[in-house]
N, C-alpha and C positions, 0 to 999 in steps of 0.2 A: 427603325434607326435612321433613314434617311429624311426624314423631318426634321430630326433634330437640327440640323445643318441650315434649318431655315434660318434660326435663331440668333444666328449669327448676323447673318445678312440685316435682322431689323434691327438688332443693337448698333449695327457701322449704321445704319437711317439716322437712328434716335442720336448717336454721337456725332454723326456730321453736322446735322441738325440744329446742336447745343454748342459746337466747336470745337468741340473737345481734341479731332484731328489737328484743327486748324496750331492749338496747344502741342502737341507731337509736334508737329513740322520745326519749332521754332528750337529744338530739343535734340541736342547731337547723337542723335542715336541711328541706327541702322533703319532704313525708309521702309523695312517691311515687318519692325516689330511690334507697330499696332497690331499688322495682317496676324502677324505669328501667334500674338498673345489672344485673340481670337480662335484660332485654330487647335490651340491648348484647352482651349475651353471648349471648342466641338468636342474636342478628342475626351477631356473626360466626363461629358454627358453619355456621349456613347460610350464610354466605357461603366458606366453607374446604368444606364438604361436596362444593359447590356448582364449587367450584373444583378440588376434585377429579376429579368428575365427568367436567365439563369438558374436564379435561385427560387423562382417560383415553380420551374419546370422541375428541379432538383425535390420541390417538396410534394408536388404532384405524384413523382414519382418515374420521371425524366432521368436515364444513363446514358454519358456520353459513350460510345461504345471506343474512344479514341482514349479516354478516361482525358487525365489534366492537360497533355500534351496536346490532346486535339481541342481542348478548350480553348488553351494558350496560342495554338496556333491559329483556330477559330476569331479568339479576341486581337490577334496583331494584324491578320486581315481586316478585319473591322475597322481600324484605327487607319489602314491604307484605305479602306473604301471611305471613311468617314471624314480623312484627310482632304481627297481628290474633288469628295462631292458639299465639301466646305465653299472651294474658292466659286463654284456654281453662285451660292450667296452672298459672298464677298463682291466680286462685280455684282450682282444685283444690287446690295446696298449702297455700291458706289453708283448708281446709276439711276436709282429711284430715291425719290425726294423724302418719300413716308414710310413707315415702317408696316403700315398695313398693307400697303401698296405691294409689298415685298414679299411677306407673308401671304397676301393672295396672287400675284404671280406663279411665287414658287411651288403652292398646293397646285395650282393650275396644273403645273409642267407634271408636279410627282404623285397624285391620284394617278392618272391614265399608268403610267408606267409601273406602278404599287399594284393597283387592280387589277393588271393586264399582265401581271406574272403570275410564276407559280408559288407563290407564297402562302395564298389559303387555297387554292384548286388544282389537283394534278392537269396537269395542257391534254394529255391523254380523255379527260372527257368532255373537252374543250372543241369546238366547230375548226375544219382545217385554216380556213382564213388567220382564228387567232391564236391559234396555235401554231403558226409560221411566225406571228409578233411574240407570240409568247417567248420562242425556245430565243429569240435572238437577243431579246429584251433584258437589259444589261442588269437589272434588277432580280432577272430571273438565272442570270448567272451568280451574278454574287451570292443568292439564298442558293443554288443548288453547290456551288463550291463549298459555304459555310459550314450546310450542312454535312457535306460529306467529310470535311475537317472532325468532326466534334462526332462523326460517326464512324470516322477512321478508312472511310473509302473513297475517298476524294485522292480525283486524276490529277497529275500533271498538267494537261489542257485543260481541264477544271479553273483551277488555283489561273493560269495564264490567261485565261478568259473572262476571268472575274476583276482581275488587276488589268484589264485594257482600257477601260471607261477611267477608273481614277486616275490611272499614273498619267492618259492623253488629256483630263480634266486639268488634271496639275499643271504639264509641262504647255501647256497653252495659256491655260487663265490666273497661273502665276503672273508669268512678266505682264500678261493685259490688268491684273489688277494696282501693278507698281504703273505702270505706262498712267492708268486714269487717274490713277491717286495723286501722280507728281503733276498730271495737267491739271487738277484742281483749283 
């Protein structure tokens, strides 16, 4: 899910690029409804991605043991994780020229942190070094929160440790993406 988010960042390249902001600027609208109408568009990849998923796990033969509620509550975390780690490529596309440029940055940064959770390997049969990266690894909270949403056993410090990385992604690289956009 957290690729998805790249995608953003190289369409702000490719539209800086052509002008197409430069067209917004001149446009009485609110200075962050490019950013917004981007971030609606993260939010229903991941949410289609997500639905995919889902639904292929569902035919495999996948029960959420939370049954709809812990889907739903699964899926509105998601849309917070895929919110926070949105504006991540938003300043990148305001900050690099090209869009490949972006796209290979951003895999840069989210291989290690993708590979280096627990998403396909429990940390337990994992060496101590990286299984100290592992458990703290913001990635590796989110999939352990997720899961326990959609399996009906997920903590309170769960659910809180999983929303630490997006909501501090947000209330940081919000205002720095209006700050770069308006010095443009």
């Amino acid at each position: 899910m957290v690729f998805n988010a790249v995608y953003s960042g190289m369409g702000l390249s490719t539209d800086l690029g052509k002008g197409l902001f430069d067209r917004f600027r001149s446009l009485p609208i609110w200075s962050l409804s490019p950013f917004a109408g981007l971030m609606v568009g993260d939010i229903l990849r991941h949410l289609i991605a997500a639905s995919i998923i889902l639904t292929i796990g569902l035919i495999l033969g996948y029960r959420p043991e939370a049954g709809i509620p812990g889907v739903l509550a699964a899926f509105a975390m998601l849309i917070a994780i895929g919110f926070g780690m949105g504006w991540v490529f938003i300043v990148l596309g305001l900050l690099i020229r090209t869009p490949t440029t972006v796209m290979t940055l951003g895999f840069t940064f989210l291989f290690p942190l993708v590979f280096a959770s627990n998403i396909m390997v429990d940390p337990g049969t994992m060496p101590d070094w990286l299984r100290t990266f592992v458990e703290v690894n913001p990635v590796s909270l989110m999939t352990t929160a997720l899961r326990g949403l959609m399996g009906g056993g997920a903590t309170l410090s769960q659910v809180v440790l999983a929303l630490i990385a997006p909501v501090a992604l947000t209330a940081i690289l919000a205002p720095t993406t209006l700050w770069l956009y308006l010095r443009r």
